[in-house]
Phi, psi and omega in degrees: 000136172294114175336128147312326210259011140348315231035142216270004140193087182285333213280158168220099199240180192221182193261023149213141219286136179308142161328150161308356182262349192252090177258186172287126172289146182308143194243135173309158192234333200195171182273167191271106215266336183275048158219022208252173167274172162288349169255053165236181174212148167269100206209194183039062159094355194110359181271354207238153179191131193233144230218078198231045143283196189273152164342284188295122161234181150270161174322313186295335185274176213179139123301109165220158192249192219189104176259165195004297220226175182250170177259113188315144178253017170266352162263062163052307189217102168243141184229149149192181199233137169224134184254123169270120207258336160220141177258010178086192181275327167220034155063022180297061153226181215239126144245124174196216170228163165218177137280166179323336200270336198292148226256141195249018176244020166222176189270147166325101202092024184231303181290132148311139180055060157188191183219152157192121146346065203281109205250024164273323185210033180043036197248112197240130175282123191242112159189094157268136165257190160267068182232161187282137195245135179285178143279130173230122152266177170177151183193153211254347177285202142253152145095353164313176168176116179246170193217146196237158167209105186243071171059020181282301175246177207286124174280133183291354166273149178261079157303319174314295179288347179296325181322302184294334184279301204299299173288357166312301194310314195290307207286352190263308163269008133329305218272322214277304221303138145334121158265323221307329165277347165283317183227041227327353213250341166201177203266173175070209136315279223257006143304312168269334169280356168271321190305333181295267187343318175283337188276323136018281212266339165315313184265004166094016170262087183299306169313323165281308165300317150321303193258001099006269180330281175332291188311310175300320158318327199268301207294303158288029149271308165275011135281006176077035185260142186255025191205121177243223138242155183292209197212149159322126164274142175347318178284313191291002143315272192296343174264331153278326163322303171322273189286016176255336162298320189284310165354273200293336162290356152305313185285323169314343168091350183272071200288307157333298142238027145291325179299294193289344154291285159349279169309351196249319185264319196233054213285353172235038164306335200253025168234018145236003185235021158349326039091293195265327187280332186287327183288325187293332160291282190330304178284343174274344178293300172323309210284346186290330164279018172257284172305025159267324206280331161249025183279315182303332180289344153081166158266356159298321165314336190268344199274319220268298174327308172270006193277282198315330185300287225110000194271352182268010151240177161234098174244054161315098154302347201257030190295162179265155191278355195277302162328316206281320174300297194292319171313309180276357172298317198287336143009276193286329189278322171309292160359291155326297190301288196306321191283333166281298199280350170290322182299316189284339179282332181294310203264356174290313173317299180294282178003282170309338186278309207300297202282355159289343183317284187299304169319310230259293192317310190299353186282320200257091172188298166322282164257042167338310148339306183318139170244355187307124166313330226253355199268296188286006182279335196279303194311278182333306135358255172318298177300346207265342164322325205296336202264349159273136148328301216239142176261349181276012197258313199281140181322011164226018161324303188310350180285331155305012209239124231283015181282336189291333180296346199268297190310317172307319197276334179262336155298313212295296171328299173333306214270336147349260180326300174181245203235112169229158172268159186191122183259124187229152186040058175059343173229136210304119178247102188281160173229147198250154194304136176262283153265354186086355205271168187280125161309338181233156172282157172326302189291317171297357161259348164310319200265319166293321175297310188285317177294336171280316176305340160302282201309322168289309180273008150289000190288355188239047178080175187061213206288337178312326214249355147255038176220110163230118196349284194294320191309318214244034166178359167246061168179000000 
């Protein structure tokens, strides 16, 4: 079972994924055994702690332990449970936090830079800093004994629905906030139907931001509202039309002609992005091993297929036999028919390896040069089809698979518009302006702004660190 006490969106992620170096930091797990006083003991996996020091102590002194790990403020909410399995002779301990500095020979919240609970006299105790805080006990007796739970099982407390109350709450003065400084002129609603209308008319669906634009007009008219949104102009026409043809021969898998639109509306996007024209090589190598791929599924593969559907029987017991007849002869004429276009697809296939062939040498002939890591791991990549039959077999199949068209098509769409960043194999590639225009629609930049901004202000904790954009408002 998963620690609860995580928080329920802890992950905070931004729209392109962090270096590997930047993980969740580690949660406690156990008591510390080199962090303990010397009259403690350690036991049941690091979750038990005993209490086998000497009788006399003075009032002021104490045993206390420290566990792994410090508690990440990037959850929000930190919980964990201590069971008292003895409570010793006068029942004298401490549950809190401490930092590393704080002295392990008093209970918890009696030293600086710590906190702790008291359960002699219900009192809880403070002197915090900005530091990092352990889970901590203590306890003054011999023959104490605690038992800890930082979420390897289940709590007896419902931290979950408290979690859950909490962000409702957070998410309830999110909905009550103002837009009115994001946009003084107008409310809302037609805030958001612009950010719709812009982002529209950003990716080039004109024709849609056109009849978008209308409606929201016919709608504020008949409520008697004076104030609406515009329509595309004319230029944001014809240059969107412009990329939504290259868009959609990307998506189509026709990478060809997209290179030649490309060179015909915007020529020297792709002499200056070297970057996007090598993705843009690459991905026509792919798709040609995708039209290998489906040349091998054949039509028997497709006849077997509907054979599993049923749709290719009948099963009627009450058949005639002359019908039965006539079925397997024309049968028998499919049959015919499939074993000829399956023979004519073997060899459209060798064809086809053959011009990936010659394609593939000119590629890498081309950036021979190139020293980019992100150049030769593709190369490595693409080529490694050659050592399989069937490519849809081999440990880069997914590259085949036509959602890979979609990133392509939006850089490209980027380096258009103007100057966006774009990481590739880790490393940061500017792309340079074109039209001059924001590489992202508004609401996507809108969106991005909120995700750092979250991200910054959950690093210390509090209402930030139950909040995650795309989880709680894009889905």
């Amino acid at each position: 079972m998963a620690p609860s006490h995580r928080g329920i969106t802890y992950e905070i992620i931004e729209r392109l994924p962090p270096p590997d170096d930047e993980s969740v930091p580690p949660l406690p797990s156990k008591w510390k055994e080199v962090d303990k006083h010397g009259g403690l003991e350690i036991t049941a996996n690091g979750l038990d702690v005993k209490h086998v020091g000497l009788n006399k102590m003075h009032d002021h002194e104490a045993v206390a332990a420290r566990a792994d790990q410090p508690m990440p403020p990037e959850c929000g909410l930190y919980y964990f449970e201590v069971t008292i399995i003895s409570k010793g002779k006068e029942g004298i301990i401490g549950v809190g936090f401490s930092s590393s500095k704080a002295s392990l020979e008093k209970l918890p919240g009696w030293e600086p830079e710590s906190w702790g609970w008291h359960g002699d006299d219900g009192i809880a105790f403070k002197e915090l800093k900005d530091v990092d805080l352990y889970p901590s006990v203590g306890m003054k007796r011999p023959l104490a004994h605690l038992s800890v739970n930082f979420g390897q099982k289940p709590f007896a407390f419902d931290i979950d629905s408290l979690m859950t109350n909490e962000k409702s709450n957070i998410l309830r003065e999110i909905s009550a906030t103002s837009v009115a400084r994001l946009h003084p002129s107008a409310d809302e609603n037609l805030l958001l139907k612009e950010l719709v209308a812009q982002f529209l008319v950003h990716d080039g669906y004109i024709e849609t931001a056109k009849a978008f634009a209308a409606e929201v007009q016919t709608e504020t008219a008949a409520l008697g509202g004076a104030t609406s949104i515009n329509g595309p102009a004319m230029e944001d026409d014809l240059d969107a039309s412009n990329r939504q043809q290259i868009r959609t021969a990307i998506l189509d898998g026709d990478i060809d002609k997209a290179l030649k639109r490309t060179r015909a509306y915007y020529p020297q996007v792709l002499a200056d992005n070297s970057p996007i024209y090598f993705r843009l090589r690459c991905r026509k190598f792919v798709e040609m091993f995708r039209q290998g791929a489906e040349l091998l599924e054949g039509p028997s593969s497709k006849r077997a297929k509907s054979a599993n559907g049923h749709s290719a029987m009948n099963t009627n017991d009450d058949l005639d036999p002359d019908m039965e007849l006539d079925e397997q002869l024309n049968g028998s004429d499919d049959w015919d028919k499939m074993e000829t276009e399956e023979a004519d697809n073997g060899l459209k296939y060798q064809d086809l390896l053959q011009d990936s062939l010659q394609y593939g040498q000119e590629l890498k002939d081309e950036f021979k040069d190139d020293r980019r890591q992100v150049v030769r791991d593709t190369f490595m990549d693409i080529w490694s089809f050659y050592a399989y039959a069937d490519p849809r077999k081999s440990p880069v199949a997914h590259l085949l698979d036509p959602q890979g068209r979609v990133p392509v098509a939006e850089e490209l769409n980027s380096a258009i518009l103007g100057r966006s960043p774009m990481v590739l194999k880790g490393r940061m590639l500017t792309l340079v302006v074109s039209l001059g225009k924001s590489s992202s629609a508004a609401v996507e930049r809108l969106i991005q702004q909120t995700e750092v901004l979250v991200e910054e202000i959950s690093d210390e904790g509090g209402a930030g660190a139950f909040i995650n954009v795309r989880n709680d408002f894009l889905r």
